[in-house]
TINU-316866 format. One record per atom (N, C-alpha, C): residue in three letters; x, y, z. Coordinates in pm, whole numbers, plus 50000, padded with zeros to 5 digits. Example, Ala and Ser with C-alpha at 12.3 -4.5 7.8 and 13.67 -1.06 7.14 Angstrom:
TINU-316866
ala513194943150780
ala512304955050780
ala513204967050780
ser512854977550708
ser513674989450714
ser512905000350787
//
This chain:
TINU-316866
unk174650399112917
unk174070385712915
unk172630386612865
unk172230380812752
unk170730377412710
unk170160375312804
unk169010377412855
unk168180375512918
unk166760363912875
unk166360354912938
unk165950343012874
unk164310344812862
unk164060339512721
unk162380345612645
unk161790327012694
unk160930334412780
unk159850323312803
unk158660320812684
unk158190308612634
unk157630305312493
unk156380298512586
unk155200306512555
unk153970303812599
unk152890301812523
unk151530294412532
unk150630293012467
unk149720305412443
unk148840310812401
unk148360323312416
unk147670316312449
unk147070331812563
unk145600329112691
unk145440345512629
unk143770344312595
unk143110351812570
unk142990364612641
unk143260370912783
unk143170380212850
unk144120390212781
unk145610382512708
unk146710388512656
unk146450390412535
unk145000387012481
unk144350395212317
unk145130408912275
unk144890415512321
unk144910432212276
unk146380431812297
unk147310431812359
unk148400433812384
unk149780423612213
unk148720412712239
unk149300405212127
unk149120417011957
unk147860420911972
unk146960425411878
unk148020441111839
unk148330446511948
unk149310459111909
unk150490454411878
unk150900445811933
unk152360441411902
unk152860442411734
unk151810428611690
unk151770429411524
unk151460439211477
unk150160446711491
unk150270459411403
unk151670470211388
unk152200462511579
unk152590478511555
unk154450472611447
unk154380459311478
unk155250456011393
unk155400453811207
unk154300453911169
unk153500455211072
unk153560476911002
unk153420482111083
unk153320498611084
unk154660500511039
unk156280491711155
unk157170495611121
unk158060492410952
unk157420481210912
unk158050472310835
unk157100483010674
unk156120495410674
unk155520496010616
unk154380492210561
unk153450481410610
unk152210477410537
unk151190479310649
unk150170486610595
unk148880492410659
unk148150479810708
unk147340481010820
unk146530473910849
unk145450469310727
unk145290454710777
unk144000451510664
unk142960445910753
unk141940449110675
unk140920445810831
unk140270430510775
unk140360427810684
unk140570414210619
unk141620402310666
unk142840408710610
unk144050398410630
unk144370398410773
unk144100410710864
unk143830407011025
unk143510405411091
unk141640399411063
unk140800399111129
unk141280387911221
unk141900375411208
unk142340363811292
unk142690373311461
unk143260384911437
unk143910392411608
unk142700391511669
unk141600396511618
unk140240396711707
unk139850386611744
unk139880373311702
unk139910364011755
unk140460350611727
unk142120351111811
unk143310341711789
unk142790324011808
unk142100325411945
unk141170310612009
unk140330305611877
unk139720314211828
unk138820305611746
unk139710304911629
unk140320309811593
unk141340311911442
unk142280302811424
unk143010300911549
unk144250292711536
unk143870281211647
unk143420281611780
unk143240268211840
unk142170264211824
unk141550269211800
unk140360260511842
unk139940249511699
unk141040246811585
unk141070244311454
unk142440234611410
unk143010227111543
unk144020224411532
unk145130231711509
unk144970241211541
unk146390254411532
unk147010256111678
unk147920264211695
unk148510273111813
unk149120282511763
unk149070290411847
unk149890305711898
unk150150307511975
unk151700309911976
unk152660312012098
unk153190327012083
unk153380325812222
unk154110345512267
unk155290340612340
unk156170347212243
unk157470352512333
unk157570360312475
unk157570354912580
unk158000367912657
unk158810370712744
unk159610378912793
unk160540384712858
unk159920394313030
unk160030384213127
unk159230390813230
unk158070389813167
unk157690401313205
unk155870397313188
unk155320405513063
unk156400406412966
unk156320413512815
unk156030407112750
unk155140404412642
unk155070400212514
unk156240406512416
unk157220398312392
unk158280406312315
unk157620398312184
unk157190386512145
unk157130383911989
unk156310374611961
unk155650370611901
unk154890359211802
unk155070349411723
unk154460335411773
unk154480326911610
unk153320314611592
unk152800317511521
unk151390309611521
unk151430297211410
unk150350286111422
unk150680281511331
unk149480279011331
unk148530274111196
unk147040278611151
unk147070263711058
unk146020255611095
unk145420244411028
unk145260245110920
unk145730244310783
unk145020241410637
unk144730230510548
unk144060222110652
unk143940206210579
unk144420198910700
unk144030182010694
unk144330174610748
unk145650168310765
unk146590173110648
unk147610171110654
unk148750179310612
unk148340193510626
unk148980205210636
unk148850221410711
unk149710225810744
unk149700236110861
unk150680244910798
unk149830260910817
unk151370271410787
unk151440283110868
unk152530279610889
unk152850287610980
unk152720306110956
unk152420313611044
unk152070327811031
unk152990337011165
unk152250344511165
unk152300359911256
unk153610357511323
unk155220356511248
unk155940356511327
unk156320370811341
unk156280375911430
unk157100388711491
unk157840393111570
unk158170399711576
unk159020404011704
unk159540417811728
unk159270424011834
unk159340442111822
unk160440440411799
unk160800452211773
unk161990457911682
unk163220458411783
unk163200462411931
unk164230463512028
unk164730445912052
unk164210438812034
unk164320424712018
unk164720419311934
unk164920424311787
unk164980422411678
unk166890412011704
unk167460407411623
unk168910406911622
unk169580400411746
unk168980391611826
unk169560390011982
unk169250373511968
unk168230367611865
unk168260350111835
unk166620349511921
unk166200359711961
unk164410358711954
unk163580352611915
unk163900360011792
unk162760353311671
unk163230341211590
unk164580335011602
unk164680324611565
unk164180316111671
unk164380314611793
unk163790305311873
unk162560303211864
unk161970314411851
unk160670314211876
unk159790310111750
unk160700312511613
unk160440302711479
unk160680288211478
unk161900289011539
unk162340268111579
unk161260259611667
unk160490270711759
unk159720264511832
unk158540262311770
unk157850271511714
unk157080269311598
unk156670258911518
unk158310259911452
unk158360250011377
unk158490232011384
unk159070235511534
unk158960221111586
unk157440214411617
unk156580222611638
unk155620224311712
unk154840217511587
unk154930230011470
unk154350219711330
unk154500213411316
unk155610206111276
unk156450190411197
unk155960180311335
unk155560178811479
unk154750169411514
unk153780172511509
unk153270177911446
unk151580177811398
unk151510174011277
unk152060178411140
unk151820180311024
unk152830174810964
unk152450167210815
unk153830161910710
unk154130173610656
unk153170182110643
unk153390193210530
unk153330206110666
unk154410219210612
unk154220230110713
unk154930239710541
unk153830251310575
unk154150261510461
unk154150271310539
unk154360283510467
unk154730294510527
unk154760306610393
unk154800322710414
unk155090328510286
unk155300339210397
unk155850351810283
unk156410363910339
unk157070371110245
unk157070384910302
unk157270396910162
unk159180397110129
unk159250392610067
unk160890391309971
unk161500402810052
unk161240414010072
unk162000424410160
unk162240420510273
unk161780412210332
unk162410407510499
unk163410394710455
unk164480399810425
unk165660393710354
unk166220383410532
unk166290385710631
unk166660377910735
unk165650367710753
unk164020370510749
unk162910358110729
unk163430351310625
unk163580351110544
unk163870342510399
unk164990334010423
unk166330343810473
unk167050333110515
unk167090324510591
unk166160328010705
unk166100316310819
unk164880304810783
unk164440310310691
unk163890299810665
unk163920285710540
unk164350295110453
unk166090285910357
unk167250277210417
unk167650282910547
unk168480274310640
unk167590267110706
unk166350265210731
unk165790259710783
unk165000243910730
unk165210245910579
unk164640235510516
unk163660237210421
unk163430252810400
unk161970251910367
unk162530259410219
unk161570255610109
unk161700256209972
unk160770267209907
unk161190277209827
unk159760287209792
unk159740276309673
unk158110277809683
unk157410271209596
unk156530281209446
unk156620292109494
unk155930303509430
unk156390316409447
unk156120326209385
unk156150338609383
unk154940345409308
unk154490352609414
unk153550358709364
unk153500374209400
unk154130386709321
unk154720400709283
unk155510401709436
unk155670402809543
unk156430407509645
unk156190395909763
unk155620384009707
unk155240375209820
unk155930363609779
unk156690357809897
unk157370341909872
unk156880337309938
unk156550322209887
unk155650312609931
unk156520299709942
unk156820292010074
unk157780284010101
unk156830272510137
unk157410259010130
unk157360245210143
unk158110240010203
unk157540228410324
unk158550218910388
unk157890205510401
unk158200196010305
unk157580181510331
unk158650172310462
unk157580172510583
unk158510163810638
unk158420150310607
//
């Protein structure tokens, strides 16, 4: 029997713990830390809420099993980011919930919700093709998706 993933707001005490999660999901998938493209982990509050955004944690008991944030870009658009989910979690409907929630979470905030991700995470792409959302671009290993609600 699945065991049921509680979907929470992030509270800052759970920084660092969030902060290994992604890297370390990031390490497995192959792409090195960037101290640029990750500076947002050091600070999620000012990055994503405090800007009309949120970030939510998956968790299981008192685990952070996964991630999904969604980040302000305009007054009338939001895209969604940092979905993850460790790897023992991977395949069990995790990270789709925790993308549906996401995504619900956007579409009453925002007309517009975008999103992108590296063409090799062939299960992201699809769930998010079944989901509604349109690549709009390609740019060398990066798809860049669209959803006008």
């Amino acid at each position: 029997m699945k065991s049921i993933m509680r979907i929470e707001r992030f509270i800052p005490n759970r920084g660092t713990e969030v902060k290994e999660l992604v890297l370390g999901v990031l390490a497995e998938q192959g792409f090195d830390f960037d101290p640029e493209k990750d500076s947002d982990l050091d600070d999620i509050g000012g990055y994503y809420l405090a800007d009309g955004g949120m970030f939510f944690t998956g968790i299981l008991g008192d685990e952070i099993i996964g991630t999904a944030a969604i980040r302000r870009v305009g007054a009338e658009q939001c895209e969604i980011r940092r979905l993850y989910m460790k790897q023992e979690f991977r395949g069990r409907g995790y990270g789709k919930q925790l993308f549906q929630y996401a995504l619900s979470y956007a579409m009453s905030h925002y007309p517009v919700v975008t999103l992108k991700t590296d063409k090799s995470l062939g299960r992201a792409v699809s769930i998010y093709l079944k989901s509604g959302f349109s690549v709009v671009r390609v740019d060398g290993d990066t798809l860049f998706f669209r959803m006008d609600i």
